[in-house]
N, C-alpha and C positions, 0 to 999 in steps of 0.2 A: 241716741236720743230717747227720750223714757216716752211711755204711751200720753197723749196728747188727751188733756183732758174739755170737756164740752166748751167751757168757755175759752180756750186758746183755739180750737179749732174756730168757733164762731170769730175769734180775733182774725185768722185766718182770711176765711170767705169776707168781711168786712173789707179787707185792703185790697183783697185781688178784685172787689165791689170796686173800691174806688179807684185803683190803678184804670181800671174799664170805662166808668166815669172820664175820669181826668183822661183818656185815649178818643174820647169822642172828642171832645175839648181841643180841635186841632185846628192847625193854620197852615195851609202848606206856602209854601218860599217858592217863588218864582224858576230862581235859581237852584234847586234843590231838591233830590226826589224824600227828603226828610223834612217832615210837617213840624212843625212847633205843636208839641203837646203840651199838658198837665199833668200825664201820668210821672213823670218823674219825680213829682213833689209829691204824689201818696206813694213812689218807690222809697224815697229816701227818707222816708216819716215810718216807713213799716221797719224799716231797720231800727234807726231807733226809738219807736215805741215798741217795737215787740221783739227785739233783739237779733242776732246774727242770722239762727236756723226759723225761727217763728215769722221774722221777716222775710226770708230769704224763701221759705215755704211757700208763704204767701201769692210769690212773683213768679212763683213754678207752678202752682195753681192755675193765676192767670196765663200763663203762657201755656199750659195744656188745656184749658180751654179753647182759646185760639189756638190751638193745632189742631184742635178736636175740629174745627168747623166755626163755634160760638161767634157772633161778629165782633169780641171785644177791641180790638185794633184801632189805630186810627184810620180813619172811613167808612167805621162799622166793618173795617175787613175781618176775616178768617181764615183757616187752613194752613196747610204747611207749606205754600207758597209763599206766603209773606215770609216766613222764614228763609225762604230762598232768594227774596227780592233786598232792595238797597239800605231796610232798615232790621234785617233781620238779627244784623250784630249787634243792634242798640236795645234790643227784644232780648237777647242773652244776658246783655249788660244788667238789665234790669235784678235780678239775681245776685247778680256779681255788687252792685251799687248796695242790696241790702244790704246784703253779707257783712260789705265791710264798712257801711253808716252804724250796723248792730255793732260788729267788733269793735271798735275803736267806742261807743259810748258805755258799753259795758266794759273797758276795762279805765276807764277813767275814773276819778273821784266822785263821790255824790254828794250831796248837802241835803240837809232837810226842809230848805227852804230857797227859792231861787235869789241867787246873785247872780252876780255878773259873770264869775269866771263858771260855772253852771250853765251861763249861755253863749259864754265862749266854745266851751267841751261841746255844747249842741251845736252849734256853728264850724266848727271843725269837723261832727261827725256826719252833717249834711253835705259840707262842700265836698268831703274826699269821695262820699258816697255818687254824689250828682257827677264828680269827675271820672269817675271808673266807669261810668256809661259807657262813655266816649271810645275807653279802648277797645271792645269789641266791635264797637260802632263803628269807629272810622277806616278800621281795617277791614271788616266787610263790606263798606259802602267803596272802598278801593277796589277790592277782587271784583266784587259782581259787575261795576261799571266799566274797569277797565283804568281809569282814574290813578295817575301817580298820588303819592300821599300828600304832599304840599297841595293839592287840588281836594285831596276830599277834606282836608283839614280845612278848606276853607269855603267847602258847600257842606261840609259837617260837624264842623265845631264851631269857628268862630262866631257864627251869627245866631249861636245858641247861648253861649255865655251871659248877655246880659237878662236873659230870661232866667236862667240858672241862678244867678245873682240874687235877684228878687226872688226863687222861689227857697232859696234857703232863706235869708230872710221873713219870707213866711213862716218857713218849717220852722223857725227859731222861736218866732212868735208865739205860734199856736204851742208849742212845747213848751217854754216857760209859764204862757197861761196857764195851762194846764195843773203845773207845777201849784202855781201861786192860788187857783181857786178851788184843787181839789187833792189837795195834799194827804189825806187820808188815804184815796185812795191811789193815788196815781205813784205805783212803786213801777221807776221804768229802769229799764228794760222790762217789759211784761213776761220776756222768753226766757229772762235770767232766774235762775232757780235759785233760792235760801242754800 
């Protein structure tokens, strides 16, 4: 990866802002030591606005913050204990959802102006990103509790999905806006290089 220049780093710090944001932004489930967050709608937006590694940066940022101690987590938690507790895999996920929300939209087509199948290829590279959470997620939320899979799959996925739903959705939204009101400058993938 070539030397990162001022404005991509500040890209950077801006998403692992909002992933922190969007982690305060929780709701925890009765049933469930895994909170309904936000952060996964500025996870899967850093991928593709700022591509595979610029995105994926971003969410190793935020996650060495919170190792570091920083309260960014949901309930203002920190340290390397959360990484040790029920949502620890879905904190690596994060990562992993960039990664491949950037991959798959940079190697799609582009247009110069938004249509539909433009927000198709956004909608595709939101959903697969928001679903790659899940695999580190639910198989750490199994080990650490003890929990057969058919049980954490359903104190850790299923009752995530309709939220998921709508936050692609949004991601879709604000991306096509984006598209449609600032086309000059909005060349995305931000992380994809000429």
């Amino acid at each position: 990866m070539p030397k990162l220049a001022l404005r991509e780093l500040i890209y950077i710090a801006f998403f692992a802002a909002l992933t922190t944001v969007g982690a305060w932004i929780s709701f925890p489930l009765p049933f469930s030591p895994v909170p309904i967050v936000l952060a996964n709608l500025f996870v899967i937006l850093s991928g593709v606005i700022l591509g595979k590694w610029l995105g994926s940066l971003s969410q190793i940022v935020y996650l060495l913050l919170g190792f570091a101690g920083v309260p960014v987590f949901a309930q203002h938690a920190g340290g390397p204990s959360v990484f040790a507790g029920p949502t620890g895999g879905y904190l690596v996920g994060y990562v992993l959802a960039a990664f491949v929300a950037g991959a798959i939209i940079e190697h799609l087509p582009r247009f110069s102006r938004s249509t539909s199948m433009e927000s198709l290829y956004l909608t595709l590279s939101l959903a697969a990103g928001a679903l790659v959470v899940y695999i580190p997620g639910v198989y750490w939320l199994a080990h650490v509790t003890g929990m057969d899979f058919s049980t954490a799959m359903v104190k850790g996925f299923y009752p995530y999905l309709p939220g998921d739903i709508v936050k692609v959705v949004i991601g879709t939204l604000l991306c096509t806006s984006l598209i449609v009101q600032l086309p000059h400058i909005w060349k995305w993938p931000a992380g994809k290089r000429a």
